[in-house]
C-alpha positions in Angstrom: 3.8 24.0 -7.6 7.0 24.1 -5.3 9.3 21.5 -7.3 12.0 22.1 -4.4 13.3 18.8 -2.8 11.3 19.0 0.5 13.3 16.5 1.8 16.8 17.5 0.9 19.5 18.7 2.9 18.3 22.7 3.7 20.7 25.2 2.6 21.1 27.9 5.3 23.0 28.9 8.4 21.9 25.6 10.6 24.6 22.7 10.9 25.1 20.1 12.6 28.0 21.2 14.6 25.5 24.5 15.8 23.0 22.1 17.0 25.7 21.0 19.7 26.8 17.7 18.1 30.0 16.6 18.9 33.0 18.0 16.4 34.6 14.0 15.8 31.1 12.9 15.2 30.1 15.4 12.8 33.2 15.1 10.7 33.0 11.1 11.3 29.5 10.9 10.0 31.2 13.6 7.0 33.4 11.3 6.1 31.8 7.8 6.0 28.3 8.7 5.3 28.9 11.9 3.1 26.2 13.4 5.3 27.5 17.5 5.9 23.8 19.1 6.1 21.0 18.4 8.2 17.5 18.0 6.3 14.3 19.5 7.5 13.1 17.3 10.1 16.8 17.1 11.8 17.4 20.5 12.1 13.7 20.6 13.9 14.2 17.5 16.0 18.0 17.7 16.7 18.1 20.4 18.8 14.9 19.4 20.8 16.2 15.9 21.6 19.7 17.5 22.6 18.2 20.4 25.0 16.8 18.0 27.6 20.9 17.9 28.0 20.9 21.4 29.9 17.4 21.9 30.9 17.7 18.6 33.2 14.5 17.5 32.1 13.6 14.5 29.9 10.6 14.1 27.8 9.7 11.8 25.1 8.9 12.4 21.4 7.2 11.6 18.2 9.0 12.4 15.0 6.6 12.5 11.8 7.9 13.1 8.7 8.1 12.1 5.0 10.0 9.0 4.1 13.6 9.9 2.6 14.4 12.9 5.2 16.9 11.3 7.5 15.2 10.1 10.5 17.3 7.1 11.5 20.3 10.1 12.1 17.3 12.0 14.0 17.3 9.5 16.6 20.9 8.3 16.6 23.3 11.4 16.2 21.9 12.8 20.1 22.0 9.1 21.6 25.9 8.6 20.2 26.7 12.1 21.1 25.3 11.9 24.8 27.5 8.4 25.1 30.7 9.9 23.5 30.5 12.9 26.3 29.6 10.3 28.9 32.5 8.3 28.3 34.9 11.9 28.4 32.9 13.1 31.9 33.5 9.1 33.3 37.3 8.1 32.7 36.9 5.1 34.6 37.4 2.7 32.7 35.6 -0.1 34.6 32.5 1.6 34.6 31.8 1.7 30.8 32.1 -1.1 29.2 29.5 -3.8 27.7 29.2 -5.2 30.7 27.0 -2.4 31.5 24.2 -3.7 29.9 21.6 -2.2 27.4 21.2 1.6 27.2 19.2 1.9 24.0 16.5 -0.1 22.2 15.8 0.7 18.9 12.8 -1.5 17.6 12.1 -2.2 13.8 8.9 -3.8 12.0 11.7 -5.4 9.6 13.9 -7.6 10.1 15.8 -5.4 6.6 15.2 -2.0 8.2 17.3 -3.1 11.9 20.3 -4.6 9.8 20.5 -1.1 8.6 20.1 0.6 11.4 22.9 -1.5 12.6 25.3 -0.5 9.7 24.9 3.1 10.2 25.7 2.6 13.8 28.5 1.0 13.2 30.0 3.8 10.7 28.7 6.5 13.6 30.2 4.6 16.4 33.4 3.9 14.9 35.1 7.2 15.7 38.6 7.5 14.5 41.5 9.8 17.0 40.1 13.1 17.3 41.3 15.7 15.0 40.2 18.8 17.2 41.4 17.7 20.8 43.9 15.6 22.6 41.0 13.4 24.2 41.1 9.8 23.6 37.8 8.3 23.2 37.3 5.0 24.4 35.8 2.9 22.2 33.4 0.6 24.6 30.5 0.7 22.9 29.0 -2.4 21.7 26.2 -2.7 18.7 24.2 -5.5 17.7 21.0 -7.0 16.9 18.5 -10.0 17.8 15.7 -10.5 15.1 15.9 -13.7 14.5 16.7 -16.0 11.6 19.1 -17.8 13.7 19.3 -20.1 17.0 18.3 -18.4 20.2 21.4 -19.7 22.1 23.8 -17.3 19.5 21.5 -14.5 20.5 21.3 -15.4 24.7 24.9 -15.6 24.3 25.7 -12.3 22.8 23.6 -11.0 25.1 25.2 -12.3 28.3 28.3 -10.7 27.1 26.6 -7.3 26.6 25.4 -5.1 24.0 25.5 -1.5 24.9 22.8 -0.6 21.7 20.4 -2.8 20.4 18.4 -3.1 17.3 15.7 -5.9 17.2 12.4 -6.8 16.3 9.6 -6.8 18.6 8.5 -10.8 19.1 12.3 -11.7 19.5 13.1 -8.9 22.2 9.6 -9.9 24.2 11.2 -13.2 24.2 14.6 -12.5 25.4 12.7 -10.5 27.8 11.0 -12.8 29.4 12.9 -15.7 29.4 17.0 -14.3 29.1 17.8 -14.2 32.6 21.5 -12.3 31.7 19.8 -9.8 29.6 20.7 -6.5 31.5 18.3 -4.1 30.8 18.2 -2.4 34.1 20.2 1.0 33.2 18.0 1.3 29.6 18.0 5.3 29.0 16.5 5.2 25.2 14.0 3.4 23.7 12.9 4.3 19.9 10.4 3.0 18.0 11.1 3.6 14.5 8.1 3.0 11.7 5.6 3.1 15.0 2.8 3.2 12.4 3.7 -0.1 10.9 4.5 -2.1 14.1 0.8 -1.3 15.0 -0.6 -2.4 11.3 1.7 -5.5 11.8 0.2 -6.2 15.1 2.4 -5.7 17.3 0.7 -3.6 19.6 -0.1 -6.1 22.3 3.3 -7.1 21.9 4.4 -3.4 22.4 2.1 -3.2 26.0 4.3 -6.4 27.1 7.7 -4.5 26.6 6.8 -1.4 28.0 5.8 -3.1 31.3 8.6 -5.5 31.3 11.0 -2.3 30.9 9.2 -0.2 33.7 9.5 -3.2 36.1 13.4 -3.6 35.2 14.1 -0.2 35.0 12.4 1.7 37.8 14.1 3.0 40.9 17.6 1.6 39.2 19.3 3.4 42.2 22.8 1.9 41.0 22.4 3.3 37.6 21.9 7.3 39.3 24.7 6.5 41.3 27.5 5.6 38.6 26.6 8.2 36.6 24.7 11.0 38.0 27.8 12.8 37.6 27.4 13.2 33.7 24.7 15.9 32.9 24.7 13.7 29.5 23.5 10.9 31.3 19.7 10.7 31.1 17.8 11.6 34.2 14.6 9.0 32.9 14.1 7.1 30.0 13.2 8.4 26.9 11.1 7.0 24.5 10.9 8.0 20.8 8.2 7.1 17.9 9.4 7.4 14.5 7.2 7.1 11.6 6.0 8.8 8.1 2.3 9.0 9.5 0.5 9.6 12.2 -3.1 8.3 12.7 -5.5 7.3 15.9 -3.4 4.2 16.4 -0.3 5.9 17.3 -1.5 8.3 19.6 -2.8 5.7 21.1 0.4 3.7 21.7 1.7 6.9 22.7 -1.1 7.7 25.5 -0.4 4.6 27.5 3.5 4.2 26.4 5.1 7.9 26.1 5.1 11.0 29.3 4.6 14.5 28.1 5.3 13.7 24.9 6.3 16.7 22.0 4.9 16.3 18.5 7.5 17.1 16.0 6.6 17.1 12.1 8.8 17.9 9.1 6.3 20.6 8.0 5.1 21.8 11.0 6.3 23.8 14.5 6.9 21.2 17.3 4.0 21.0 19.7 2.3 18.4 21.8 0.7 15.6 20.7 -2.8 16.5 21.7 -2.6 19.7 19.5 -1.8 17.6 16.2 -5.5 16.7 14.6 -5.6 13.6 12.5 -8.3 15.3 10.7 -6.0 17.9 9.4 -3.2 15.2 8.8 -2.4 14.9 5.0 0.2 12.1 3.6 3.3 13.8 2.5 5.9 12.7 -0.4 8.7 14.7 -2.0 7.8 17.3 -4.1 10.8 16.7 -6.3 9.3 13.4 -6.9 7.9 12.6 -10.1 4.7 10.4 -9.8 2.4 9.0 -12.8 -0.3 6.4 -13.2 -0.8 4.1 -16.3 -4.6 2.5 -16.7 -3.9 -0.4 -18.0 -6.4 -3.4 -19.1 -5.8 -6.4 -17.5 -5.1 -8.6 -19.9 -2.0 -5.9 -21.4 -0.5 -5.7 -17.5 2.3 -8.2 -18.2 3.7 -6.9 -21.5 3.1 -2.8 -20.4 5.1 -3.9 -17.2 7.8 -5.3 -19.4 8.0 -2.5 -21.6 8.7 0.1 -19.3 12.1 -2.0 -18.1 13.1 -2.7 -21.2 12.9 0.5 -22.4 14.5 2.0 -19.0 17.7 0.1 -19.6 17.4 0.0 -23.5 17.5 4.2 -23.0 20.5 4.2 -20.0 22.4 0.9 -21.4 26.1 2.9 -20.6 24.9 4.4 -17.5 25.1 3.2 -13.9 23.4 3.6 -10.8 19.8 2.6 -12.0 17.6 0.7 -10.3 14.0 0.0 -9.9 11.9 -1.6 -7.4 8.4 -3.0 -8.5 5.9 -3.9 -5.9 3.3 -6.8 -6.1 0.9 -7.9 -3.7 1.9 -11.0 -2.1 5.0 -13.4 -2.2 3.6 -16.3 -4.6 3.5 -13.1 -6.9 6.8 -11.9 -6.9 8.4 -15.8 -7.0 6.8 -16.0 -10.3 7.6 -12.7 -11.9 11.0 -13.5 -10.2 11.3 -16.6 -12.3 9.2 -15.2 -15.5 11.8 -12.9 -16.3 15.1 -14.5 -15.2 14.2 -17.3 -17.5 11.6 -16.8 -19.9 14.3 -15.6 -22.5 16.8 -18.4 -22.1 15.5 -20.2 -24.7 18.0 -23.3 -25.0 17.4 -24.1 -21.4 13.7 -25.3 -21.6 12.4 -28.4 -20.5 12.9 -31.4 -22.5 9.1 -31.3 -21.7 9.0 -28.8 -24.9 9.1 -29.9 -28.5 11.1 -29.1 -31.0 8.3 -26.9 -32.3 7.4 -25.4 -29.2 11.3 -24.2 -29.2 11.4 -22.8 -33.0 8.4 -20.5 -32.2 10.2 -19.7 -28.9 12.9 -18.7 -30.7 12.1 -15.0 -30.5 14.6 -12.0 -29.8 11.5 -10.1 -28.7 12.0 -11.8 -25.2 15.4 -14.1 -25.8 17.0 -11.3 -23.4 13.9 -9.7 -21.7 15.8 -6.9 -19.4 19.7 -6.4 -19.9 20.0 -5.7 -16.2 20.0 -8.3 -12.9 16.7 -9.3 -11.4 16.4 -9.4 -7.7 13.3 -10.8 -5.4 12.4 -9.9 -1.8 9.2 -11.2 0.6 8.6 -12.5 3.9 8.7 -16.2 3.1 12.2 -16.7 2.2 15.2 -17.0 5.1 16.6 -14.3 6.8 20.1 -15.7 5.3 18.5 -15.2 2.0 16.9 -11.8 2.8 19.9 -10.5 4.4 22.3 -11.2 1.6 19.4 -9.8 -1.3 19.3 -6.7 0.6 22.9 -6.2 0.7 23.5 -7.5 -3.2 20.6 -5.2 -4.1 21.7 -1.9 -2.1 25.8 -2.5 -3.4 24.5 -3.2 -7.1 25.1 -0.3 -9.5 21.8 -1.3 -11.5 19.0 -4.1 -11.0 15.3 -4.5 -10.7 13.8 -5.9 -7.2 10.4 -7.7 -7.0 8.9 -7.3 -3.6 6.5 -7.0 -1.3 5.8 -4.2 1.4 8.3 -6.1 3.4 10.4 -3.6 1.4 8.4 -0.5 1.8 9.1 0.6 5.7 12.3 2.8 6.2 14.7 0.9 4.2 17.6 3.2 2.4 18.2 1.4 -1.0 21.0 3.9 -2.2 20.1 5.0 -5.8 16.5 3.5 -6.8 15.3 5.8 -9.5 12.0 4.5 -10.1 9.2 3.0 -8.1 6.5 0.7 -10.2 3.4 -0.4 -7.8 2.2 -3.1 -10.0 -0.2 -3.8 -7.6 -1.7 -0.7 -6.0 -1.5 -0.7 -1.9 -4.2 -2.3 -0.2 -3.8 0.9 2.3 -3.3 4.4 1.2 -0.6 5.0 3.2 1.5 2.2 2.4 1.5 4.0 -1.4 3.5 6.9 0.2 5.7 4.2 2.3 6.4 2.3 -1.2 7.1 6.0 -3.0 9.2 6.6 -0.5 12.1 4.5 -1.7 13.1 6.6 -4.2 13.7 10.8 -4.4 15.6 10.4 -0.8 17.3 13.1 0.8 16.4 15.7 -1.8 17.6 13.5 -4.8 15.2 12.9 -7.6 12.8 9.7 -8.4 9.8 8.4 -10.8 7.0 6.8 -9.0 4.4 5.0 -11.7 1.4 3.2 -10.4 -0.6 0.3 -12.4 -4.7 0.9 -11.9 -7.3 -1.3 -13.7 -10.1 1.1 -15.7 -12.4 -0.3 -13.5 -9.9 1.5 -10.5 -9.6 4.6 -11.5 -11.7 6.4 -8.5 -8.6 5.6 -6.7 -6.6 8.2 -8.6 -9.3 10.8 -6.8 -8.4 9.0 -3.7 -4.5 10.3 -4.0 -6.1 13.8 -5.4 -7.7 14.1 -2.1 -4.5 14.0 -0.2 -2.8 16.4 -2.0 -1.0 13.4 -4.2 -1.3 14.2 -7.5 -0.1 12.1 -10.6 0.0 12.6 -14.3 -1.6 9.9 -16.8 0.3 7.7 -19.0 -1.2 5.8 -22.3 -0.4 2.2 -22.7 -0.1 3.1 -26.2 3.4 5.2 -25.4 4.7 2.9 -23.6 3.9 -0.4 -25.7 5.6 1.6 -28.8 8.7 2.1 -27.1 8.6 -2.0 -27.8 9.3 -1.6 -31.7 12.3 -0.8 -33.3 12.6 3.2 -35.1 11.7 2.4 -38.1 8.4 0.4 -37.1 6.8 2.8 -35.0 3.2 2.0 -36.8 0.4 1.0 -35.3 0.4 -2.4 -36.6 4.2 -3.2 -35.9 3.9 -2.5 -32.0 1.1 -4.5 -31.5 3.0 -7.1 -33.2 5.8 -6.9 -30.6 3.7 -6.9 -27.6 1.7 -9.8 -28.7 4.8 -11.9 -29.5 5.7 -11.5 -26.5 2.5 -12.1 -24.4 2.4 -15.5 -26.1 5.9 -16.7 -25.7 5.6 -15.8 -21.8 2.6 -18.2 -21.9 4.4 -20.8 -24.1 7.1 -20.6 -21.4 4.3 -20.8 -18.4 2.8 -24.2 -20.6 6.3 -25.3 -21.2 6.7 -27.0 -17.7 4.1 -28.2 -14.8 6.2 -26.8 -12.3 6.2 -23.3 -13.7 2.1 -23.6 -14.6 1.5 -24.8 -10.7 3.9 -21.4 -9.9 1.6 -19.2 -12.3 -1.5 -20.8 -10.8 -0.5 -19.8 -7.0 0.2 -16.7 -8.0 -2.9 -15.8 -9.7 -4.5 -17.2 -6.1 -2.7 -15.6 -4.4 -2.9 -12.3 -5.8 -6.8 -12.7 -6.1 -6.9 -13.2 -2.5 -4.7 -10.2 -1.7 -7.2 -8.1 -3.8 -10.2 -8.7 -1.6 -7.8 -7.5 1.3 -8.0 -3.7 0.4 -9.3 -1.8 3.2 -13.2 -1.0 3.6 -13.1 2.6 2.8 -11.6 1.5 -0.8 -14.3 -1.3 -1.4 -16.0 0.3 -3.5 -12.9 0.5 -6.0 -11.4 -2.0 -5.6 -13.6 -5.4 -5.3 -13.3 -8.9 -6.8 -16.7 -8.8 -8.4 -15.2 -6.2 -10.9 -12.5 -8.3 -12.0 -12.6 -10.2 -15.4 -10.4 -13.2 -13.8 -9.4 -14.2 -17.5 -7.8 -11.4 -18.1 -6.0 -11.4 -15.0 -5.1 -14.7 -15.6 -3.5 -13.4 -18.9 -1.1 -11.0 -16.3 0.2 -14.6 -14.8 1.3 -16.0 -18.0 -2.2 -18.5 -18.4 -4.1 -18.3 -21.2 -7.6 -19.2 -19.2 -7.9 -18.6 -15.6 -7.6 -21.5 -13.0 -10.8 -22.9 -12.5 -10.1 -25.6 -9.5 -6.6 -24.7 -8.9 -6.7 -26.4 -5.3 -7.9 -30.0 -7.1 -4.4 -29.7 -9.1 -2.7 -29.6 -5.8 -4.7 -32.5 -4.1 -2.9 -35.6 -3.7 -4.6 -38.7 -4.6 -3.2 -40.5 -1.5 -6.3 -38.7 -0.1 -8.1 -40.7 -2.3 -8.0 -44.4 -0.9 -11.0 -44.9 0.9 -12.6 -47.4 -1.0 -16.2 -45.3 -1.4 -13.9 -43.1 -3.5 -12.6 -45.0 -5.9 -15.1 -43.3 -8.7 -13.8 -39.9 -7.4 -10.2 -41.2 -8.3 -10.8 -42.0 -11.8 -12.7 -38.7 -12.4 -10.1 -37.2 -10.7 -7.2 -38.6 -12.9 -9.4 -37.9 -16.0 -9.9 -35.0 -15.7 -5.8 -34.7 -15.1 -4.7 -36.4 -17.7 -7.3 -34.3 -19.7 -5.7 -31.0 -18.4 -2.8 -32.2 -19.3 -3.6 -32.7 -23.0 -5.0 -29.7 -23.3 -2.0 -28.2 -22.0 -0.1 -30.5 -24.4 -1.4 -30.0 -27.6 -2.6 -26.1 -26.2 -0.1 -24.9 -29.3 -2.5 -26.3 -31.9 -4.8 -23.9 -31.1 -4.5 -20.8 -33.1 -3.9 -18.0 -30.9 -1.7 -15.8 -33.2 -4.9 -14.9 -34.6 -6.4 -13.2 -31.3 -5.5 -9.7 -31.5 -4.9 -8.5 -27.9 -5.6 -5.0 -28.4 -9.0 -4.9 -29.8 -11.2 -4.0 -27.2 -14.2 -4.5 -29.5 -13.8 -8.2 -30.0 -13.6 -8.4 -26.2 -15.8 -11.5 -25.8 -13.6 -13.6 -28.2 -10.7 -13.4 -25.0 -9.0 -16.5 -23.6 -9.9 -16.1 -20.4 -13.6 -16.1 -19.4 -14.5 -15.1 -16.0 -15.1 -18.2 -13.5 -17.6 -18.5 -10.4 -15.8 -17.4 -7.6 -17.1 -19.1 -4.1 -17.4 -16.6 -1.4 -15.5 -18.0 1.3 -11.8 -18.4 -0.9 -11.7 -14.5 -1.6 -12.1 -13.5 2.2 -9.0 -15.5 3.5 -6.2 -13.6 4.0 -3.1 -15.5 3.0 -0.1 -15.2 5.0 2.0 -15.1 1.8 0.6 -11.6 1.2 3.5 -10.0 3.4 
């Protein structure tokens, strides 16, 4: 097997400066990005996007390539270049400005991915006094985005002023669209959509169809535009249009049937060609060969404490080194709040609720979990604010070291600078968002671990990867579980020890408080619900039916799984009607007997219950409850 970087700078003759790129810009983007070699894919795509430039003819394109090979610079490095030239061809000053209006679009399924497209703009665009020439270059360009999270009237207003190059989302640019008057779009030369695959999945493809007619009806026969600047050959003759994404299936060729002219199919493995050439059926998903990728078949009811021991014992093993972080990915946000809050608090031990007795506390007492990871602990999903989500993703990517929760809001195109290890907790509910959440790590020819969690019952789906050329190395949950113990009690005995100590004080800590047994109970909901979300073709792996839902239940911290979760959420002020009166005293019952159970739950003796014996398997906390039909096809909105 090749274990060269495939998506690492290549090491040969071709540079960015041969491809044409302006000098300033190269040894801008040199010194502010420490970018000096073009990878793979750029030294493919680069010089096709830039020869349209002599040839006077304009075509659109479709990048594919594997995650982590540079192809935000693909698409920006010929745009910037054309608009430095332009503004040394045009000297008057008048005519380039912001006034001008939009001349590129870049769209982004992420609200994370467009903030940093934006900050790599803003280092590319920023171009200090050239170092080769006398020429000045006048700085006019303006950058920005619109993706929401803020009031419209901020956004209608920046655009009134003008923004040269803008990065948005799709729903809030259809909505400018349509109803910003003073949004200039009429001499719009680039549009790019980057992670094309996933604005599809996201659906966002009737969105999409709105845009492109909007644009052709605001941009066509723009005789004022040819006449200003036809006197720049780096000013486009026609718009282009430019799909970015790590694959390519039936959906995108689709969007680019009705959406792109002539288009060229360019792929980081293979010869450019056109689109109609490039078979689906031939299509395998890539990842980096330098990355390292394993699989762990875990049992249920061990998922919780194997999870923990692989961070402890990553930043037990680099304590006095930096520049270490991990990214784990769970299947829906309810999930990632409570691992979130499991293990940010579950050690501090002094702060639990007065709810807790003292003798809850002594058997709390435990250094097993009293500092559970020695590193900071970071969470990222679609439910929280864009304030919030803006300022975790910029904590996360300036942190030396941390470990980020998430969901696959994470998994498209974002550059988190140094994550050395990937953990899907939960596997993807779509094969190819496994090579998406991969691709956060090993970028640019840099190395990376990849580990995915599988249930025995999933383990098909390891032939599933194996089938497109994805191949991962098993890892016992024995080896890992040891790494729990200390040296000298590397026995059998002593690590099972360990790991169940620590299983039970995360549930003491779940019991401890209502508020933190109601956040373990929507997650387990949740996360069942995501489950019966996998796609059709992977039914047969992975299906509710197979799950033991005590077991899982164990993974959330609960010692039996939720039987009626929804009747601990209903309010009894939904109770008054006088015919239910019986109904609220068996409902309150039955509360107040929940709550006893929950109360006095520590009498029961669970120290007993040996968690690794497989062979006294029925004697589990946790049997497996009915499951109605109709709750495990609903697709929560929480999942993304």
């Amino acid at each position: 097997m090749d274990h060269k970087p495939s998506n690492a700078p290549i090491d040969d003759t071709s540079s960015f400066k041969s491809m044409g790129l302006d000098n300033d810009l190269v040894e801008n983007m040199k010194n502010k990005l420490g970018v000096e070699k073009p990878t793979n894919i750029q030294s493919k795509a680069i010089p096709i996007l830039m020869s349209s430039i002599n040839k006077n003819v304009e075509f659109d394109v479709i990048v594919q390539s594997e995650t982590g090979s540079g192809k935000t610079l693909t698409y920006l490095l010929p745009i910037v270049h054309r608009l430095i030239n332009i503004t040394i061809d045009i000297q008057n000053n008048g005519l380039l400005s912001r006034s001008i209006g939009t001349l590129a679009i870049i769209l982004t399924p992420t609200r994370e991915l467009a903030i940093q497209v934006v900050s790599v703009l803003k280092y590319l665009i920023n171009i200090p006094p050239s170092k080769f020439t006398s020429r000045h270059l006048n700085h006019w360009i303006v950058i920005g985005n619109v993706i929401g999270g803020e009031k419209k009237q901020s956004e209608k207003a920046r655009l009134r002023k003008g923004i040269n190059i803008l990065v948005c989302t799709p729903g809030r640019l259809l909505d400018h669209l349509q109803n910003t008057k003073s949004f200039l779009v009429k001499n719009l030369c680039w549009l790019i959509l980057d992670e094309a695959d996933r604005l599809l999945e996201l659906g966002f493809e009737e969105t999409l169809q709105s845009i492109i007619k909007i644009l052709d009806e605001k941009t066509i026969n723009s005789e004022t535009k040819n006449q200003i600047f036809s006197s720049s050959k780096f000013w486009p003759k026609r718009r282009q249009i430019i799909l970015c994404s790590a694959t390519l299936k039936d959906d995108v060729k689709r969007l680019a049937g009705y959406t792109l002219f002539n288009p060229i199919f360019i792929g980081g493995n293979d010869d450019f060609s056109f689109i109609e050439e490039k078979s689906e059926k031939n299509a395998k998903f890539n990842t980096p060969n330098q990355l390292k990728q394993s699989y762990i078949i875990t049992p249920a009811k061990l998922r919780l404490v194997t999870l923990t021991a692989i961070l402890k014992s990553t930043f037990k093993q680099i304590r006095n080194l930096m520049n270490r972080k991990i990214i784990v990915f769970v299947s829906c946000c309810d999930s990632v709040d409570f691992h979130f809050d499991l293990f940010m608090n579950a050690g501090k031990i002094n702060e639990l609720d007065d709810e807790n007795s003292d003798d809850d506390k002594l058997k709390n007492n435990d250094q097993s979990i009293s500092t559970i990871i020695p590193a900071k602990i970071f969470r990222l999903h679609g439910d929280l604010t864009q304030n919030v989500r803006t300022e975790i993703f910029n904590e996360f990517s300036r942190s030396n070291s941390g470990i980020l929760f998430c969901t696959d809001v994470a998994a498209r195109g974002l550059d988190l600078p140094d994550v050395a290890e990937i953990i899907q907790y939960d596997p993807p509910t779509d094969l190819k968002d496994y090579v998406h959440r991969v691709g956060r790590t090993a970028r640019l020819g840099k190395e990376g671990e990849a580990i995915l969690f599988i249930l025995p019952s999933e383990i098909e789906y390891i032939n599933v990867l194996k089938s497109q050329e994805i191949f991962a190395e098993p890892v016992r949950v024995e080896t890992l579980l040891k790494s729990l113990a200390t040296q000298n009690k590397r026995n059998k005995n002593e690590y099972e020890v360990v790991a169940t100590d620590i299983q039970l004080n995360f549930e003491r800590y779940v019991l401890s408080n209502s508020k933190r047994t109601t956040l373990a109970q929507k997650a387990y909901s949740s996360h069942i619900r995501a489950y019966a979300t996998h796609v059709s073709t992977e039914k047969h792996i992975f299906h509710v039916k197979k799950l033991h839902l005590g077991h899982i239940a164990k993974s959330f911290g609960l010692r039996e799984a939720p039987s009626n979760v929804n009747n601990n959420l209903v309010s009894s002020k939904k109770l008054d009607n006088k015919n239910d009166h019986k109904k609220e005293k068996i409902f309150n019952k039955e509360k107040k007997n929940s709550y006893d159970d929950q109360k006095n739950i520590k009498k029961r003796n669970f120290e007993i219950m040996n968690e690794f014996s497989v062979g006294n398997y029925g004697s589990m906390i946790g049997p497996t409850t009915k499951r109605k039909r109709k709750g495990f096809l609903q697709i929560s909105k929480e999942m993304y």
